[in-house]
N, CA, C and O atoms as CSV, one atom per row, in Angstrom:
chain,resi,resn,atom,element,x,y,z
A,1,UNK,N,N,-2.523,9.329,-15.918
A,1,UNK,CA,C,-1.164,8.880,-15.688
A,1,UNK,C,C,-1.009,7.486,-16.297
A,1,UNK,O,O,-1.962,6.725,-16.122
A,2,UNK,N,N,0.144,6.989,-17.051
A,2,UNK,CA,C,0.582,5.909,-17.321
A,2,UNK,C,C,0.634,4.799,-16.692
A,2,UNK,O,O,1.404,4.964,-15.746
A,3,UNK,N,N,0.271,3.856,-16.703
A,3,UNK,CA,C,0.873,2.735,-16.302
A,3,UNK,C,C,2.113,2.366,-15.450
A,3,UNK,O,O,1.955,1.708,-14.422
A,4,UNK,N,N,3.472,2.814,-15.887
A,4,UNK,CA,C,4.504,2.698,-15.872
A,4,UNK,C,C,4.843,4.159,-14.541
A,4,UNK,O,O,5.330,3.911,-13.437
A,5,UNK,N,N,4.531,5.305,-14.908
A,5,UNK,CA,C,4.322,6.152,-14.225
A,5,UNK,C,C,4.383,6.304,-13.069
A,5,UNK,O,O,5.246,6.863,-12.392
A,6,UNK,N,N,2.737,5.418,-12.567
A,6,UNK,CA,C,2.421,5.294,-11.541
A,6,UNK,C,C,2.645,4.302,-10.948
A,6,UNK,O,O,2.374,4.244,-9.749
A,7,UNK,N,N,3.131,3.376,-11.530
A,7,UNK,CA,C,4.291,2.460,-10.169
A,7,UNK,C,C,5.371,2.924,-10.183
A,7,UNK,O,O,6.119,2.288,-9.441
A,8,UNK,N,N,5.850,3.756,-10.681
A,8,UNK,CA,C,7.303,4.507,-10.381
A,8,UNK,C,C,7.167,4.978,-9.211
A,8,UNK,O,O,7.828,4.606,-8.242
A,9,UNK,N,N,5.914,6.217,-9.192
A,9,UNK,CA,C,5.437,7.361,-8.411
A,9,UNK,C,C,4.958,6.358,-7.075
A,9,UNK,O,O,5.332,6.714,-5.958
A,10,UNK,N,N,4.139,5.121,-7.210
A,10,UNK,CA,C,4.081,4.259,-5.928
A,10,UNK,C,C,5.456,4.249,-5.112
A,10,UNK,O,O,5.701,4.614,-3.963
A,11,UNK,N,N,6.310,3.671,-6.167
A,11,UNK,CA,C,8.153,2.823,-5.732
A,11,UNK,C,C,8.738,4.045,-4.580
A,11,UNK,O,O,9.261,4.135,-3.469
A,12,UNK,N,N,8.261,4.836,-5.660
A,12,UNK,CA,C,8.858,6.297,-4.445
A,12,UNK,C,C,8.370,6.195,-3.428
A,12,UNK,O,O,8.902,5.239,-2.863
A,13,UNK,N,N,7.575,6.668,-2.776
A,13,UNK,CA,C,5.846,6.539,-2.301
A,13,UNK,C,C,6.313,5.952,-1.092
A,13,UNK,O,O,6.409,6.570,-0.032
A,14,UNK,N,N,6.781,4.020,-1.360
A,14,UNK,CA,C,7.182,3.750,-0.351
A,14,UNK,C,C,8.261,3.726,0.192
A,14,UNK,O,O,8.407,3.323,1.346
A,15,UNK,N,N,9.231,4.165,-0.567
A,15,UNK,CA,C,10.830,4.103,-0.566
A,15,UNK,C,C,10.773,5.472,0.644
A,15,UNK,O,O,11.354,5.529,1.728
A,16,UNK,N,N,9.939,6.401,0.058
A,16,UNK,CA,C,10.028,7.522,1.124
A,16,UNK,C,C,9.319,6.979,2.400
A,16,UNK,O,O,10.218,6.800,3.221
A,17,UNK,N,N,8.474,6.736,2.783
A,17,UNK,CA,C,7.443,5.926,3.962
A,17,UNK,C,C,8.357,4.841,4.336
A,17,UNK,O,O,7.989,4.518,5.466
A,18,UNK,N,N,9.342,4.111,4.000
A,18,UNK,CA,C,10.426,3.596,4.625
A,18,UNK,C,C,11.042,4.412,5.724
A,18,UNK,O,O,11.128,3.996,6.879
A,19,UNK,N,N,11.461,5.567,5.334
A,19,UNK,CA,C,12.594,6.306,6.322
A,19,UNK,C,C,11.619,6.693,7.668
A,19,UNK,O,O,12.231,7.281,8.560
A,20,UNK,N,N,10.202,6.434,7.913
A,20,UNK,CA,C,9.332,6.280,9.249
A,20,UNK,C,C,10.385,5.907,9.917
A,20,UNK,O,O,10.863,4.822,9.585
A,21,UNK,N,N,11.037,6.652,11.011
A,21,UNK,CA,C,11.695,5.805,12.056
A,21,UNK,C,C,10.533,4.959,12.538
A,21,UNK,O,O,10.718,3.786,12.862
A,22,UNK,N,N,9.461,5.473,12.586
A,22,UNK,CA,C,8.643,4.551,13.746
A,22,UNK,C,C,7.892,3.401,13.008
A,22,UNK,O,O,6.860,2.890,13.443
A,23,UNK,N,N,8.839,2.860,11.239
A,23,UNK,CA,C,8.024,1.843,10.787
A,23,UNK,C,C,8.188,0.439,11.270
A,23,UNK,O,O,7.363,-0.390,10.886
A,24,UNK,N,N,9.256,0.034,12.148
A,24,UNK,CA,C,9.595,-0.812,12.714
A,24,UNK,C,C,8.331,-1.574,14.077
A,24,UNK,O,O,7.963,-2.719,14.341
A,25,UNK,N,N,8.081,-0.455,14.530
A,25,UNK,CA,C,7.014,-0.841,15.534
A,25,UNK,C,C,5.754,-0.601,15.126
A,25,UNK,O,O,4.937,-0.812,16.022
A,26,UNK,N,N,5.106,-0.092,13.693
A,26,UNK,CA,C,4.232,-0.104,13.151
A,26,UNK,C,C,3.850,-1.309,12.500
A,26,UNK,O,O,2.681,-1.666,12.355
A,27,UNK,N,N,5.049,-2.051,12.035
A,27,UNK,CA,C,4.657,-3.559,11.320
A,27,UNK,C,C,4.976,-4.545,12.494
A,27,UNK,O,O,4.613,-5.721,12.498
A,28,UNK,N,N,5.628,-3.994,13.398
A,28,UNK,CA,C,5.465,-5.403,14.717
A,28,UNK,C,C,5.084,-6.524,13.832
A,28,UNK,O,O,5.242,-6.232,12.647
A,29,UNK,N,N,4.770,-7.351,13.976
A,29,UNK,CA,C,4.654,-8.724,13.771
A,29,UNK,C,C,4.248,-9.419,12.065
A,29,UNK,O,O,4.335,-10.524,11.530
A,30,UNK,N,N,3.757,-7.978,11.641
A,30,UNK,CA,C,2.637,-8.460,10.295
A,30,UNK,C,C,4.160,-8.305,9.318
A,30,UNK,O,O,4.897,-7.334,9.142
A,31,UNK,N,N,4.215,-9.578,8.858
A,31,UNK,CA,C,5.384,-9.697,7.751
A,31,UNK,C,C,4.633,-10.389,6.607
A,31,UNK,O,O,4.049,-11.473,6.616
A,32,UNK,N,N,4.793,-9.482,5.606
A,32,UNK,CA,C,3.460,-10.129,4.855
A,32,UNK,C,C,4.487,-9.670,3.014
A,32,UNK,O,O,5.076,-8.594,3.116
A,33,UNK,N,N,4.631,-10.234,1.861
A,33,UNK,CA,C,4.759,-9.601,0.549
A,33,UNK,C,C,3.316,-9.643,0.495
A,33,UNK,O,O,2.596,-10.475,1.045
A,34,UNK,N,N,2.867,-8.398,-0.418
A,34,UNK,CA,C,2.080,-7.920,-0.834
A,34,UNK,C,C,1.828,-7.904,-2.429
A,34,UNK,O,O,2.755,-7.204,-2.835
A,35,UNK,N,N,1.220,-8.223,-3.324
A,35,UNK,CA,C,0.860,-7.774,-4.741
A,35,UNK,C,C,-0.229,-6.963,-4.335
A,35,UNK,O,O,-1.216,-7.209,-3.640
A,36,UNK,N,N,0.335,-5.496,-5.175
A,36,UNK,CA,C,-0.536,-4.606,-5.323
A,36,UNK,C,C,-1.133,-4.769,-7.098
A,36,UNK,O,O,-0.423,-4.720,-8.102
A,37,UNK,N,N,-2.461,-4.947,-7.041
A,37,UNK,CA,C,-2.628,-4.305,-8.576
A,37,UNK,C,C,-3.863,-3.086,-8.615
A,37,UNK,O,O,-4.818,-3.129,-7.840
A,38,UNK,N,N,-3.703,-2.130,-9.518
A,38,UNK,CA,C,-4.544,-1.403,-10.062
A,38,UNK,C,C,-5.526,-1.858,-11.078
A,38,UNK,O,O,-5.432,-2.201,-12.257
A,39,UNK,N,N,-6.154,-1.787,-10.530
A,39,UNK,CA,C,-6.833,-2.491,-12.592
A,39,UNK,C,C,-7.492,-1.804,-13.203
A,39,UNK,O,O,-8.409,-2.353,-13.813
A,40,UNK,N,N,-7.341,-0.300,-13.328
A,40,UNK,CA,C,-7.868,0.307,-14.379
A,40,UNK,C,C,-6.341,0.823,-15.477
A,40,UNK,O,O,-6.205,1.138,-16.659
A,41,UNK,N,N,-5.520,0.690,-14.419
A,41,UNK,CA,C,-4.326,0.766,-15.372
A,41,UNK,C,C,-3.491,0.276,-15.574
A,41,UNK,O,O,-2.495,0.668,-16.181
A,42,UNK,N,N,-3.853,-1.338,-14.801
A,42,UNK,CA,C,-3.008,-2.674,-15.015
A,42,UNK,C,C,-1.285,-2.023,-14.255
A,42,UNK,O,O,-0.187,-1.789,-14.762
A,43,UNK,N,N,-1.629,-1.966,-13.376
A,43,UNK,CA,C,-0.359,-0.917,-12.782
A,43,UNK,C,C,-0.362,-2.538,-11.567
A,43,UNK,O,O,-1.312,-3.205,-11.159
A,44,UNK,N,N,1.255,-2.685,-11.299
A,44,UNK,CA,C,1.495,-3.772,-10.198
A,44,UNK,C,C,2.628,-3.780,-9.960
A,44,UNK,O,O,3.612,-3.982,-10.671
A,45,UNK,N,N,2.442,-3.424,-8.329
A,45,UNK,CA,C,3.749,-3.857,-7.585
A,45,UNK,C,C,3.846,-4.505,-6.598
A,45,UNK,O,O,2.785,-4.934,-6.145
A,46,UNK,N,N,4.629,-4.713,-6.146
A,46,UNK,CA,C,5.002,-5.407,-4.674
A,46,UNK,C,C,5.241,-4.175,-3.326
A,46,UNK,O,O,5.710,-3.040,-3.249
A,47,UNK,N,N,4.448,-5.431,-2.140
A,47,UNK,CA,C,4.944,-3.938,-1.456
A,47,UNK,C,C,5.134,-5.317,0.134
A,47,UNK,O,O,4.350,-5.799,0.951
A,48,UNK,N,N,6.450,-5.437,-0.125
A,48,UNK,CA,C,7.088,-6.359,1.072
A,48,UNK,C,C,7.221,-6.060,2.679
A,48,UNK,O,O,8.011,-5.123,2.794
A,49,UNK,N,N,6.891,-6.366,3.591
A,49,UNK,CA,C,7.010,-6.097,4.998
A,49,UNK,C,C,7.822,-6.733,5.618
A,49,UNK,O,O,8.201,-6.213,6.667
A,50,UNK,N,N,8.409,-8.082,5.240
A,50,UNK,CA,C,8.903,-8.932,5.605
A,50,UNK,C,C,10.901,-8.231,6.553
A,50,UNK,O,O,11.832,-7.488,6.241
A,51,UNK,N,N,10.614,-8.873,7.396
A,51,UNK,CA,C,12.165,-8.268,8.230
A,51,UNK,C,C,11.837,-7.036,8.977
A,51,UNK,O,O,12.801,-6.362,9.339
A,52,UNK,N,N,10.584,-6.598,9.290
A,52,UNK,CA,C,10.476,-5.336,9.610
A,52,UNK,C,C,10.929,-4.048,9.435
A,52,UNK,O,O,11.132,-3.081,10.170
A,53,UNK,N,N,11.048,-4.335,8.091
A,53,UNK,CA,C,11.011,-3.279,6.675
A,53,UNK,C,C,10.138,-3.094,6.036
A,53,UNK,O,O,9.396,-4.067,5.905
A,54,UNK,N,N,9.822,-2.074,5.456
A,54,UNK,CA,C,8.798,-1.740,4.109
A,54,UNK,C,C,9.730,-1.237,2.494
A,54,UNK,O,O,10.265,-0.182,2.151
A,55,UNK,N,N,9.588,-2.389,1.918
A,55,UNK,CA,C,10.304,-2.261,0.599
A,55,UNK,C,C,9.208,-1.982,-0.357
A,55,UNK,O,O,8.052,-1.753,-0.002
A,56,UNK,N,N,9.666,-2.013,-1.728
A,56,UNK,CA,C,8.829,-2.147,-2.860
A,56,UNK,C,C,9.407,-2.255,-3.742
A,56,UNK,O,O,10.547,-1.803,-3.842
A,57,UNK,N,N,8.518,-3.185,-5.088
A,57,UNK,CA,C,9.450,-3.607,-5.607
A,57,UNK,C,C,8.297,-3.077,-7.186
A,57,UNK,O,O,7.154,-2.772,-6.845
A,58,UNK,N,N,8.575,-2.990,-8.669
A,58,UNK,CA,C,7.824,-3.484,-9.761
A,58,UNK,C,C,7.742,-4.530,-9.952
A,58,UNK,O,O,8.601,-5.389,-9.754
A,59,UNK,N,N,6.383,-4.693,-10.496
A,59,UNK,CA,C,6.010,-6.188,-10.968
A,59,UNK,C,C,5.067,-6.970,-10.061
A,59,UNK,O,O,4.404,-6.556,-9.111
A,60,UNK,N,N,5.191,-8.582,-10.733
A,60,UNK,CA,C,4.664,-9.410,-9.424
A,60,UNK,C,C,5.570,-10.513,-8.606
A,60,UNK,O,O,6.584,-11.154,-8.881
A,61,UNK,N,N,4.859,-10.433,-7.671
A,61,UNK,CA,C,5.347,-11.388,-6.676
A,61,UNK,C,C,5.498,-12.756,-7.139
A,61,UNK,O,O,4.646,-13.097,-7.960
A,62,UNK,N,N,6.379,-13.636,-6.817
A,62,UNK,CA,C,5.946,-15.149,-6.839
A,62,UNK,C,C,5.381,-15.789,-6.221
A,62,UNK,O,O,4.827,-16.801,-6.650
A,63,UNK,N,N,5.340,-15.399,-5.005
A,63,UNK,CA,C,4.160,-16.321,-3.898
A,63,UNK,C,C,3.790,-14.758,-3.003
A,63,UNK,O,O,4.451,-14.503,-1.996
A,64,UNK,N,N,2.924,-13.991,-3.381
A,64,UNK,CA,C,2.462,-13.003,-2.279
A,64,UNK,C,C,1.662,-14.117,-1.622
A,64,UNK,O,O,0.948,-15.069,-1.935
A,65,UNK,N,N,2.296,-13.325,-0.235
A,65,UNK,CA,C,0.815,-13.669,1.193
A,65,UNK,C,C,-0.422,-13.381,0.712
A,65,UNK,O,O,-1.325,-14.205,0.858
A,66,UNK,N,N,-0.670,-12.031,-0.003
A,66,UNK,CA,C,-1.958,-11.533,-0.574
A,66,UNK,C,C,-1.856,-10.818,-1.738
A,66,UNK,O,O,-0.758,-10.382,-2.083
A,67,UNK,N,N,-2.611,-10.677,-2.240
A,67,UNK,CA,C,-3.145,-9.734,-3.694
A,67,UNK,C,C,-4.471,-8.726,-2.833
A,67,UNK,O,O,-5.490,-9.139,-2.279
A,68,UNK,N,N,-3.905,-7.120,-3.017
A,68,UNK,CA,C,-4.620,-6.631,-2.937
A,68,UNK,C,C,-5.190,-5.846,-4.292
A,68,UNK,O,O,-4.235,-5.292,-4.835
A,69,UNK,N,N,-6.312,-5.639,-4.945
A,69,UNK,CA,C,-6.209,-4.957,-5.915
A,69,UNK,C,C,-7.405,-3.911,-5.582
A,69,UNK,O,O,-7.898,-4.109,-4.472
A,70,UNK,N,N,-8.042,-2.703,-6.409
A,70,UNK,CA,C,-8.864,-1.654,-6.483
A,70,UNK,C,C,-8.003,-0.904,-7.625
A,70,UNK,O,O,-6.993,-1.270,-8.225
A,71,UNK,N,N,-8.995,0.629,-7.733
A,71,UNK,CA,C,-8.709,0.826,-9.130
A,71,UNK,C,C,-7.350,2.569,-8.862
A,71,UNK,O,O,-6.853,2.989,-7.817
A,72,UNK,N,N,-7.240,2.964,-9.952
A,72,UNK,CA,C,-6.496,4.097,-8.910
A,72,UNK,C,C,-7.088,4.985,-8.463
A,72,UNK,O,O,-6.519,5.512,-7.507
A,73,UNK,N,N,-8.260,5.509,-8.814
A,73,UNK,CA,C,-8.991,6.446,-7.811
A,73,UNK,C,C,-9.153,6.158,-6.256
A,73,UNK,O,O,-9.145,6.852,-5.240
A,74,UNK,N,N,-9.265,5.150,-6.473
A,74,UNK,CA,C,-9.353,4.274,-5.098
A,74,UNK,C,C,-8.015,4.637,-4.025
A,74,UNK,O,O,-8.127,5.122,-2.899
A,75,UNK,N,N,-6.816,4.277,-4.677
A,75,UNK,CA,C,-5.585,4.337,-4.093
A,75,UNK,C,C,-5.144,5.550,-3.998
A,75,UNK,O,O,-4.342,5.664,-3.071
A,76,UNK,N,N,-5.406,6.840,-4.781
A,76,UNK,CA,C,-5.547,7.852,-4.880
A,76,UNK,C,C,-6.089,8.666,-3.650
A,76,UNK,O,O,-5.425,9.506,-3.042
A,77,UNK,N,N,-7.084,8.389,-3.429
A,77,UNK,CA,C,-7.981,8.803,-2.497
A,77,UNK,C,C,-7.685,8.428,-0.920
A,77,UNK,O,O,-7.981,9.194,-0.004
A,78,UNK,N,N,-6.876,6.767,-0.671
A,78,UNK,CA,C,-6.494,6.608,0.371
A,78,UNK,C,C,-5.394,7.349,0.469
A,78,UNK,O,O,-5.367,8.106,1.440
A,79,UNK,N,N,-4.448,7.357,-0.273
A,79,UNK,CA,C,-3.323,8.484,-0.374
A,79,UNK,C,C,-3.511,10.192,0.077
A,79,UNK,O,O,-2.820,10.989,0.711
A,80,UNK,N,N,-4.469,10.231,-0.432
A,80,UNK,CA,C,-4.517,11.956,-0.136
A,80,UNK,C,C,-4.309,12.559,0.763
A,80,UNK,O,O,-3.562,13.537,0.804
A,81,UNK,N,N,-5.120,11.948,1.938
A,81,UNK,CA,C,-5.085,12.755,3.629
A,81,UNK,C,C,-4.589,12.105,4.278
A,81,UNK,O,O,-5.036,10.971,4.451
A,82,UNK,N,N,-3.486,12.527,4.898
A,82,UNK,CA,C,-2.992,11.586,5.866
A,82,UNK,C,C,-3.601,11.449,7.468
A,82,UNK,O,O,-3.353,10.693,8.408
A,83,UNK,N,N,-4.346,12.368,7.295
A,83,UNK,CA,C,-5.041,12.177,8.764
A,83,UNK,C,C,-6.602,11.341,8.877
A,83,UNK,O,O,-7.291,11.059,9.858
A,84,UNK,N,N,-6.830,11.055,7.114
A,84,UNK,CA,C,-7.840,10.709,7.016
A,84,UNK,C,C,-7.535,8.763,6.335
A,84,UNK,O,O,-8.401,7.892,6.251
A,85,UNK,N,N,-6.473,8.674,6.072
A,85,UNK,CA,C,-5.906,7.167,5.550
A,85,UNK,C,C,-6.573,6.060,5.637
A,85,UNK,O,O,-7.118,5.373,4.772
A,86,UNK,N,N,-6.446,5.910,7.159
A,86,UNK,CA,C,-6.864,4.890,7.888
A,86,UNK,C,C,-8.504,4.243,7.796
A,86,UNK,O,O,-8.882,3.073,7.730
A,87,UNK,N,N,-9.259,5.509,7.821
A,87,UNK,CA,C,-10.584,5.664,7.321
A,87,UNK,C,C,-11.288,5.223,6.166
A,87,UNK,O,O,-12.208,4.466,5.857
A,88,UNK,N,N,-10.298,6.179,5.549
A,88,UNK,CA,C,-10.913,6.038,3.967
A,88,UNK,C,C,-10.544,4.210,3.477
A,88,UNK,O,O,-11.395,3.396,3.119
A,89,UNK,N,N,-9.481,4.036,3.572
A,89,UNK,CA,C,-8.817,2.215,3.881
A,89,UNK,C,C,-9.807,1.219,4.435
A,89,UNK,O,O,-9.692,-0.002,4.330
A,90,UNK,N,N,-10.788,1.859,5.032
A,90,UNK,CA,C,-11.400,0.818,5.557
A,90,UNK,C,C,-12.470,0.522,5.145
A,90,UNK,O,O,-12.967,-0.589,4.960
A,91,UNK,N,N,-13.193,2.370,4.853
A,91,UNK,CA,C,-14.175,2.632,4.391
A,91,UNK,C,C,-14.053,1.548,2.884
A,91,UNK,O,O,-14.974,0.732,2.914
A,92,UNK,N,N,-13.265,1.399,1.789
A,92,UNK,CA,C,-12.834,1.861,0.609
A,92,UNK,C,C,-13.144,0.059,0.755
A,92,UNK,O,O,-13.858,-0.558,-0.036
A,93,UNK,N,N,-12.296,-0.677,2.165
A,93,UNK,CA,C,-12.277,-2.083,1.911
A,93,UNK,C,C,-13.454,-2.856,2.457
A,93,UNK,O,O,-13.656,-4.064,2.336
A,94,UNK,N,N,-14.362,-1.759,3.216
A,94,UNK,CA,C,-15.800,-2.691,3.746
A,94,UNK,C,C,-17.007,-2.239,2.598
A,94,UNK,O,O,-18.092,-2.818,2.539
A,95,UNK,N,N,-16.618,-1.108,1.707
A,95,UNK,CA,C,-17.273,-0.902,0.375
A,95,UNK,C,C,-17.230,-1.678,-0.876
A,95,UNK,O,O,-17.971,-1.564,-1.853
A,96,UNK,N,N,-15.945,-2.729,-0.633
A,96,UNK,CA,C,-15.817,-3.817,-1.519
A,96,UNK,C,C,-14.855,-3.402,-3.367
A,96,UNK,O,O,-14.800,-3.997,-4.443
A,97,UNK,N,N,-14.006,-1.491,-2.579
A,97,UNK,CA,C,-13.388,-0.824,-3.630
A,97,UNK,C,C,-12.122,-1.642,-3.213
A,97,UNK,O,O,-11.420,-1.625,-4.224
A,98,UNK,N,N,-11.595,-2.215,-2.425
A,98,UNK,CA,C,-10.440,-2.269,-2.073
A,98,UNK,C,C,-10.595,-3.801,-1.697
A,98,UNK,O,O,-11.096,-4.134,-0.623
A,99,UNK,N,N,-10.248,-4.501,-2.411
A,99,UNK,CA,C,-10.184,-6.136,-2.347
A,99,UNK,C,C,-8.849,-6.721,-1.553
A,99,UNK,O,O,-7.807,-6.078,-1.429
A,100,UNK,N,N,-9.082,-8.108,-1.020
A,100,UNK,CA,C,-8.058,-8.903,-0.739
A,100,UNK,C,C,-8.191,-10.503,-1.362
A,100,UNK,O,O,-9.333,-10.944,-1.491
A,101,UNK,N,N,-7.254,-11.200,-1.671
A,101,UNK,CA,C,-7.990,-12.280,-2.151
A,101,UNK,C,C,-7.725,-12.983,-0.684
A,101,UNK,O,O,-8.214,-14.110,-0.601
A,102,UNK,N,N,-7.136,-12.578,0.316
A,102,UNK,CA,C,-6.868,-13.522,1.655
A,102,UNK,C,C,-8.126,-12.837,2.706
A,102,UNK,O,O,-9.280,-12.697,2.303
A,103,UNK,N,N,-7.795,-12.549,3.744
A,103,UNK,CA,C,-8.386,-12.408,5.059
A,103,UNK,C,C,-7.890,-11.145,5.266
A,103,UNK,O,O,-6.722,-10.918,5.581
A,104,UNK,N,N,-9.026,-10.035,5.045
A,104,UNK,CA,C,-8.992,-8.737,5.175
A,104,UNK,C,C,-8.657,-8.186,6.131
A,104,UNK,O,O,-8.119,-7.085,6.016
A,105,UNK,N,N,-8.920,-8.930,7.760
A,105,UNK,CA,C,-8.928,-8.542,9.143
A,105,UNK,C,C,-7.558,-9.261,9.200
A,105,UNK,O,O,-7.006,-9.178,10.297
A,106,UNK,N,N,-7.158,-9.675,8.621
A,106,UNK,CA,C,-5.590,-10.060,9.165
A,106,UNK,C,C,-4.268,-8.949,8.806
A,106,UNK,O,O,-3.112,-8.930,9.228
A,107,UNK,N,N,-5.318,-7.664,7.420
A,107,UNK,CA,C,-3.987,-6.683,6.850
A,107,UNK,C,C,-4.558,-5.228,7.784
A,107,UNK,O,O,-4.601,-4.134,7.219
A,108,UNK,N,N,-4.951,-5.381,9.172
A,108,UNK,CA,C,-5.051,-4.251,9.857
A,108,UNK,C,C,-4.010,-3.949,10.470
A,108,UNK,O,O,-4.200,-2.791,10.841
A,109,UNK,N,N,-2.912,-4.313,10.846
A,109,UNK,CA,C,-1.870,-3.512,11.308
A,109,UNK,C,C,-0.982,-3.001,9.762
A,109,UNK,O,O,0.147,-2.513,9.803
A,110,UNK,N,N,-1.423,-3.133,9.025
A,110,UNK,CA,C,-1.562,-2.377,7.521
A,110,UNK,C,C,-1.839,-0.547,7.721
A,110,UNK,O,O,-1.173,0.395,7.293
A,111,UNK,N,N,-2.961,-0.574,8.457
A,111,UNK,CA,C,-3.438,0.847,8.283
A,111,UNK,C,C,-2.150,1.759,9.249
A,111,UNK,O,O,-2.459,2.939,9.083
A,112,UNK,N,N,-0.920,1.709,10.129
A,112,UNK,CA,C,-0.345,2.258,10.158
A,112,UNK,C,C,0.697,2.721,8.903
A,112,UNK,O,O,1.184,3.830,8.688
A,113,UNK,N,N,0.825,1.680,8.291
A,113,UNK,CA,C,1.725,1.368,6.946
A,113,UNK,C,C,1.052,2.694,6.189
A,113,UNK,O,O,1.757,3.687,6.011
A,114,UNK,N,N,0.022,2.677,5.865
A,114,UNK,CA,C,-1.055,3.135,5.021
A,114,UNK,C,C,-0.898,4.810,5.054
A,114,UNK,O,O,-0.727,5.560,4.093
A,115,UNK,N,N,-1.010,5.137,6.442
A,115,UNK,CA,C,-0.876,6.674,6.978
A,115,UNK,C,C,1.117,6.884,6.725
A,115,UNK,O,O,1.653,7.877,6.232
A,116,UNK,N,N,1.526,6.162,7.019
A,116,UNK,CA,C,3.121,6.560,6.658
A,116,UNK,C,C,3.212,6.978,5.110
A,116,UNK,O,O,3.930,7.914,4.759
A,117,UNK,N,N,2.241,6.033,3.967
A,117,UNK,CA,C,2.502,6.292,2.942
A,117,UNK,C,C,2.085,7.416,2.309
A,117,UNK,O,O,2.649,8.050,1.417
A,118,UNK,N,N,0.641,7.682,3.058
A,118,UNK,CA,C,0.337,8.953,2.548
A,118,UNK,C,C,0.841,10.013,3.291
A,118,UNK,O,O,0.507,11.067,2.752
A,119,UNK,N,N,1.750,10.260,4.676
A,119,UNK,CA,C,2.758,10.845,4.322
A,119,UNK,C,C,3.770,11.317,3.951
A,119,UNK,O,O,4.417,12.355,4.090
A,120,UNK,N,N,3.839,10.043,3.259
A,120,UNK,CA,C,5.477,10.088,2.389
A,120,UNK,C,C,4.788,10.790,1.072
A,120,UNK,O,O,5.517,11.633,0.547
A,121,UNK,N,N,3.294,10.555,0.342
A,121,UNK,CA,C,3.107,11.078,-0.649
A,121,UNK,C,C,3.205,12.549,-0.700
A,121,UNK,O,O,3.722,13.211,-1.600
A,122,UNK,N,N,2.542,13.053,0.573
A,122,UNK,CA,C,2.555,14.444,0.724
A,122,UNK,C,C,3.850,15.139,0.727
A,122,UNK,O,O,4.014,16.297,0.343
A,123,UNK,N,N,4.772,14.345,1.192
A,123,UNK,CA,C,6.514,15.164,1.204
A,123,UNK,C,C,6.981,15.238,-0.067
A,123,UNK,O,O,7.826,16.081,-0.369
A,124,UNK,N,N,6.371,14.164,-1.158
A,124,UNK,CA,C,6.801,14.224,-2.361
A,124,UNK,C,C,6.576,15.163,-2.958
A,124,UNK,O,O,7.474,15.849,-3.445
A,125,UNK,N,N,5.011,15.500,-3.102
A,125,UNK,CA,C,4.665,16.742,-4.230
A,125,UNK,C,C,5.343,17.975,-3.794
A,125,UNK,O,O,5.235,19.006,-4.457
C-alpha cells in the first residue's frame, strides 16, 4: 500500500472509531495530539484526543504531546483483532515495535482508543 493510501485508510479508521458512543468515557481525562508515523512508508498523521473527541488529521502536528512511531506491520497487526488490540499494543510497545518519544505508561488509557479503532477497521472492510 502507498503512502498516501494508508493515511487515508487510517483518516477513515478513526473518523469511523469516533462515532463510539462510549468514546467520551474511554478518553476521560487523557487529552493528548498525537503524531503518528510509520516508517517503513513514511506514512503520518495526527490522531487528536483533545475535548473528548477522537479526530484525525494528515500530516504533522506542531507541538504533539507525543510521537508515536513503528512500522506498518506493526499497526497492522494491532488493528486486526479487536478482541486481541489491547494485547498485541502492549505486547508490540514492551517489544520496543511500537515507540513513544514521551512516557509510555502515561498513553494507557490509549488502549481503549486502540480497540475502538480496530473496530472501526473491521466495519470498514
Amino acid at each position: 500500500m502507498q503512502k498516501e493510501e494508508y493515511e487515508q485508510l487510517n483518516l477513515r479508521i478513526i473518523a469511523e472509531a469516533a462515532k463510539d458512543p462510549d468514546m467520551e468515557r474511554k478518553l476521560g481525562r487523557y487529552e493528548k495530539t498525537l503524531q503518528i508515523e510509520i516508517g517503513d512508508l513514511g506514512a503520518k498523521w495526527v490522531m487528536d484526543t483533545k475535548g473528548k473527541t477522537l479526530k484525525g488529521y494528515a500530516g504533522e502536528a506542531e507541538q504533539p504531546d507525543d510521537v508515536i512511531t513503528m512500522d506498518s506491520s506493526t499497526w497492522d497487526r494491532i488493528l486486526s483483532d479487536p478482541s486481541m488490540a489491547d494485547s498485541v499494543a502492549t505486547s508490540a510497545a514492551m517489544g520496543g515495535a511500537l515507540r513513544f518519544k514521551g512516557d509510555m505508561y502515561s498513553h494507557m488509557p490509549l488502549l481503549g482508543v486502540i480497540y475502538s479503532l480496530a473496530k472501526a477497521k473491521a466495519r470498514l472492510k
